[in-house]
Structure formats: structure tokens, C-alpha cells
C-alpha positions in Angstrom: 91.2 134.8 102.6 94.8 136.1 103.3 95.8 137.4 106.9 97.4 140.2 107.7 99.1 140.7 111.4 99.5 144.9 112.2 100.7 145.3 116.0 100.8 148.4 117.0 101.4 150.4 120.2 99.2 153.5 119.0 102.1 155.9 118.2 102.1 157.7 115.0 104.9 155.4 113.3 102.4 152.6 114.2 99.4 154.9 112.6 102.0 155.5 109.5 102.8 152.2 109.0 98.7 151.1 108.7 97.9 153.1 105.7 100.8 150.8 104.1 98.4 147.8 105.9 95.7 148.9 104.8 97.0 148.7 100.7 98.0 145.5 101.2 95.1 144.4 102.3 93.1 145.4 100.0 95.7 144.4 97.1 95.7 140.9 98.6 92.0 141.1 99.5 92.8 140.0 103.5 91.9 140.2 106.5 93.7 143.5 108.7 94.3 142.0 112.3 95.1 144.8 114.6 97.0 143.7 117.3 98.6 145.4 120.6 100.5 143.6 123.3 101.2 145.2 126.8 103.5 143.8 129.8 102.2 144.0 133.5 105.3 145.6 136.0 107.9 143.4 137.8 106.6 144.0 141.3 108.2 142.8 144.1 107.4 139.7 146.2 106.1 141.6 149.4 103.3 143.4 147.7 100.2 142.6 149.2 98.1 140.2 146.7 95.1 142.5 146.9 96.7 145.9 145.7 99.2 143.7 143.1 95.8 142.5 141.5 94.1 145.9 141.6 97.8 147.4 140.0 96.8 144.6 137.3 93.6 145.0 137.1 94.3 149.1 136.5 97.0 148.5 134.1 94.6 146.0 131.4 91.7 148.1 131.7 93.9 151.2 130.9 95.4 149.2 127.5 91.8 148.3 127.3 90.6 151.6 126.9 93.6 152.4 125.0 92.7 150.2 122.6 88.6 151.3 122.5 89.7 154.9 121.9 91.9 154.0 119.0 89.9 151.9 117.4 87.6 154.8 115.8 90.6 156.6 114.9 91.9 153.4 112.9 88.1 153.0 111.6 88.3 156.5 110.4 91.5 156.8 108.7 90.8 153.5 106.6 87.1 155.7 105.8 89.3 158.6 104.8 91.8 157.0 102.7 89.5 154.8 100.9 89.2 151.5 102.7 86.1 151.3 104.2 85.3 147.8 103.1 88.6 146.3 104.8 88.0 143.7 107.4 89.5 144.9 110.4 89.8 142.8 113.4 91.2 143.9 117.1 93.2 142.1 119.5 94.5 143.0 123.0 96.9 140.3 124.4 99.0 140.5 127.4 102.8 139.6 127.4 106.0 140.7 125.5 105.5 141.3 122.1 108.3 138.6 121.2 106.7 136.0 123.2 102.7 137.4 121.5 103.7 137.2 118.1 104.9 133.5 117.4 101.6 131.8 119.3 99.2 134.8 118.1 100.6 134.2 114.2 100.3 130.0 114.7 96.5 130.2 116.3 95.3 132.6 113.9 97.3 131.1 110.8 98.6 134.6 109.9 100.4 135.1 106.0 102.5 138.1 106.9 103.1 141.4 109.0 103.1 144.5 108.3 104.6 146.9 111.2 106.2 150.4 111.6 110.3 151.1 112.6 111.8 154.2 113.3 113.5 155.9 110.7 115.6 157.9 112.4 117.4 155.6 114.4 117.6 153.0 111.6 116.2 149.9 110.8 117.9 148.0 114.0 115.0 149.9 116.2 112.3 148.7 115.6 109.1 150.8 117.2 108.8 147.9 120.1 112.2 147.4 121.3 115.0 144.9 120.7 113.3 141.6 122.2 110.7 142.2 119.3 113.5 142.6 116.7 114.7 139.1 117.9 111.3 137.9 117.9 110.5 139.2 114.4 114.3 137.4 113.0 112.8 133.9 114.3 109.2 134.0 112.5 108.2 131.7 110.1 106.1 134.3 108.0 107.2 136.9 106.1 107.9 141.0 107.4 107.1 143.8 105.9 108.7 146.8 107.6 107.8 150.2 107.0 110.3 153.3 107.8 108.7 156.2 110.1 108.0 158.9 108.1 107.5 157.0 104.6 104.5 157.7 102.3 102.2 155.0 100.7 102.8 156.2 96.8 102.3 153.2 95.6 104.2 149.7 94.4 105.0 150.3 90.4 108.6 148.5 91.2 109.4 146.0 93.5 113.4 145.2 94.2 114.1 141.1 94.9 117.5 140.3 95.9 118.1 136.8 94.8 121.5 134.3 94.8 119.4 132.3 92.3 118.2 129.5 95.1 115.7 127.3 94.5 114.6 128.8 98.1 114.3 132.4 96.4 111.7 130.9 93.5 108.8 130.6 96.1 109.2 133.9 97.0 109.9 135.5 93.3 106.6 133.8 92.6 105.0 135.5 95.7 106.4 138.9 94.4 104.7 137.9 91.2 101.7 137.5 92.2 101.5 141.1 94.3 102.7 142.7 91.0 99.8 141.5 89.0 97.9 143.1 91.5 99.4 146.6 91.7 100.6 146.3 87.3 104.2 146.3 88.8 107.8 144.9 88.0 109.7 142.9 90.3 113.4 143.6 89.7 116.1 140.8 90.7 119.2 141.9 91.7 122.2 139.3 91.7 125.4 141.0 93.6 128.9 139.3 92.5 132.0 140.3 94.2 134.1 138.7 91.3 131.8 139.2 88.2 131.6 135.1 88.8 127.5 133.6 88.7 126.0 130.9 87.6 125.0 131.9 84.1 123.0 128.5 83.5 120.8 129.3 86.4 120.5 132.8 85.3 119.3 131.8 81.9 116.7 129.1 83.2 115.5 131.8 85.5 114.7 134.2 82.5 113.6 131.1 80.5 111.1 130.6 83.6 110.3 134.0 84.0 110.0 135.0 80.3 106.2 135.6 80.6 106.1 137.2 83.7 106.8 140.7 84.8 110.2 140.4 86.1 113.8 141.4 85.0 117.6 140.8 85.9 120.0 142.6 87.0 123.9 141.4 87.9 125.7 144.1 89.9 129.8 143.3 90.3 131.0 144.7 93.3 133.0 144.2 97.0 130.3 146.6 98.5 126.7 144.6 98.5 125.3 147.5 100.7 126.3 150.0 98.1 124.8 147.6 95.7 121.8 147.3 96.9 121.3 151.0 97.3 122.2 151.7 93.7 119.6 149.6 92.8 116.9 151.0 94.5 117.7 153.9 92.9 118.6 153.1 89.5 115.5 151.4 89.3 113.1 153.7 91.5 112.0 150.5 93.8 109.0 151.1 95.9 109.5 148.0 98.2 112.8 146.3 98.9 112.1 142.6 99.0 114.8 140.1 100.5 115.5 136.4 101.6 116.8 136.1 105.4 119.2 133.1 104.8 121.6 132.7 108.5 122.3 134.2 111.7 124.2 137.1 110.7 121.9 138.0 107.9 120.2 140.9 110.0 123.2 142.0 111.7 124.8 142.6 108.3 120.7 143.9 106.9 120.5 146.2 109.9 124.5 147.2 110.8 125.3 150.9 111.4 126.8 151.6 108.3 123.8 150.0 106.2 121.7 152.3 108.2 124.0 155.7 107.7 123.4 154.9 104.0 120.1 153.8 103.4 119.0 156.8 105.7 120.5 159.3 103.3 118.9 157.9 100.6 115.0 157.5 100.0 114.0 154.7 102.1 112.1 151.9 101.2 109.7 149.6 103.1 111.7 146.4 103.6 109.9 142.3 102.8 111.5 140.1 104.4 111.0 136.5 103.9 112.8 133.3 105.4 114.0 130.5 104.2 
């Protein structure tokens, strides 16, 4: 049975951002493991031992009852939107979320995360801070992102975008696999700056393909943002799936004028798998 990692930190992007968990998991027939992370303070070194532990001990039982009291709330919403048999699991761990994530994911063998960002500052802020953001460009496991304010409608198109690597194939075949599930398309989208591809790859991907639901598109154009954006809404894609390939492949993903455009657009939960 699959695994799905959902940290949260109980705000209502996080609570957004669940029903999408929620789907998935039943799509994929997984496991929901609810996770939230909190940080004891930096206190200084002449703090007497004795109150530093009862500050401690106040701060875990307070995310521990955090945690209690929103756990029928998380119960209850999966009851109310249909998802009463989804096996939900709780976790409280202690630490930055960036340093949680990596060991949590490699002990529990995790397949992917689903988490919330905030819409209206963009894609670049994500709902726990920039340390997470660096965390979440490092892990080995695909990301599924969900804007702030986005509504679960269902996944009838989902949007790859592919340079035709043998890398992209495992996770085209992935993308497959969900869109049996939901009786959706995945959509490729190739972006050429010259009109110049590899046409023999192109063909043996159809040729591969053929039977499957899954199309092609070649867009020509300088502007791969613009692109991208075109293609989400040309085809009305539900879920924008790409392939994380170097270092500045989120800076350019999640730059300012990315997030200017996409924001005046419909915005789409963003996949994001690695190579």
C-alpha cells in the first residue's frame, strides 16, 4: 500500500490542501500520514535547567494538544467529504520541518507529499517558511503542491512538461497510471525556443504511448513561462506535473515573474518529481 506524507501546521491552507490528500489517497488507495513538526525556542545559556525544561516541557504538550484537538476536525472533514474509509495516521515530531521531512520520509518509506502554499504570495512561500522550501527542492520523492485557496474539482487533465528524457518516461508512466484511476489525459508539453526537437524521439514516444491516454503538444517560443501557462489553459489542466532537473530549476519554477503570471491565471496544483 502507497504512502502519503501531509504536514501540516493546522492553518486553513493546511486544512485546504488535505481535501486534495485526501483524493489522492483514495485514488491511489494509500495510506494519509498526517504529520506536524514544531521547534523548541533558542534560550539563552543562563537559564536555569529546571525552568528551560518546564518551558519545554509546556511548549510539546501545547503542540500535543494542538495536535489532539485537530485531529477530530481532520476525522470529520474526511466523514464529510466522503472519505471515511481513508487510513489516517498522526505524527508529532520535534525539529525544523526541513531537517523532519528527509528522516521521517526514509523511516516510514513515504511515495509522495502532498502539502499546502500560499497563493497569494506565490509559489516561492511555501506555508512553513523558506528552510522547508529548501528542504522540499532536495527530496528524493515526489511534491505535490497545492495553492491556498484552490478547489478539489477533480483531475480530467493532467499537464507533463517533458524534454523527451529517458528520465521523464518513469514519471510519464507514473502520470499514467493516476489517469487510469481518475479516466484522465495526461498532456505533454515539449517547449522549443527555435522550433528545433528531436522528431525521432517524439515519434517513438507516440509509438510508446499509442495505447495509452496521453497526447503531444510542441509549443515554439523564447518565453517557456508564457508557454506553460498557455497550456494549462488551452488544455484546461487540473494538475501541472513537472521534472526538477538542476539547481536553478526552482528559482526559474518559482521566480517573481512566474508567480505575477500564474497568479493571474487559474492556478493549478503543482507535481513535482526529481530526477
Amino acid at each position: 500500500m502507497k504512502k502519503i506524507l501531509f504536514p501540516t501546521d493546522f492553518s486553513e491552507t493546511a486544512n485546504n490542501a488535505f481535501l486534495y490528500a485526501l483524493n489522492l489517497a483514495e485514488n491511489q488507495n494509500a495510506e494519509l500520514y498526517v504529520l506536524h513538526a514544531f521547534q523548541y525556542p533558542m534560550v539563552s545559556g543562563g537559564v536555569d535547567a529546571t525552568i528551560l525544561q518546564n518551558v519545554y516541557d509546556t511548549i510539546e504538550l501545547n503542540n500535543f494538544e494542538n495536535l489532539k484537538d485537530h485531529i477530530p476536525f481532520l476525522r470529520k472533514m474526511a466523514e464529510d467529504n466522503g472519505f471515511s474509509s481513508i487510513d489516517l495516521k498522526f505524527f508529532i515530531k520535534e525539529g525544523m520541518l526541513s531537517f523532519v521531512l528527509p528522516t521521517f520520509i526514509e523511516e516510514e518509506k513515504v511515495d509522495f507529499v502532498v502539502m499546502g502554499t500560499t497563493g497569494n504570495t506565490g509559489f516561492d512561500k511555501v506555508i512553513f517558511g523558506s528552510n522547508t522550501m529548501n528542504a522540499i527542492k532536495h527530496l528524493k520523492i515526489p511534491v505535490l503542491s497545492v495553492p491556498n485557496g484552490y478547489k478539489y474539482k477533480g483531475i480530467n487533465n493532467i499537464g507533463f512538461t517533458t524534454i523527451f528524457q529517458d528520465k521523464d518516461r518513469k514519471a510519464l508512466d507514473y502520470l499514467t497510471e493516476i489517469a487510469y484511476r481518475y479516466k484522465a489525459k495526461v498532456h505533454c508539453l515539449h517547449v522549443s525556443k527555435d522550433g528545433n526537437y528531436d522528431i525521432p524521439t517524439l515519434n517513438h514516444w507516440k509509438e510508446y504511448y499509442k495505447d495509452e491516454p496521453v497526447d503531444f503538444s510542441i509549443y515554439t517560443t523564447e518565453e517557456s513561462v508564457d508557454a506553460v501557462l498557455e497550456f494549462i489553459k488551452e488544455e484546461k489542466i487540473d494538475l501541472l506535473t513537472v521534472v526538477s532537473r538542476n539547481k536553478g530549476f526552482f528559482e526559474k519554477l518559482f521566480s517573481p515573474s512566474f508567480t505575477k503570471k500564474i497568479l493571474s491565471q487559474n492556478i493549478v496544483p503543482l507535481f513535482v518529481f526529481h530526477e
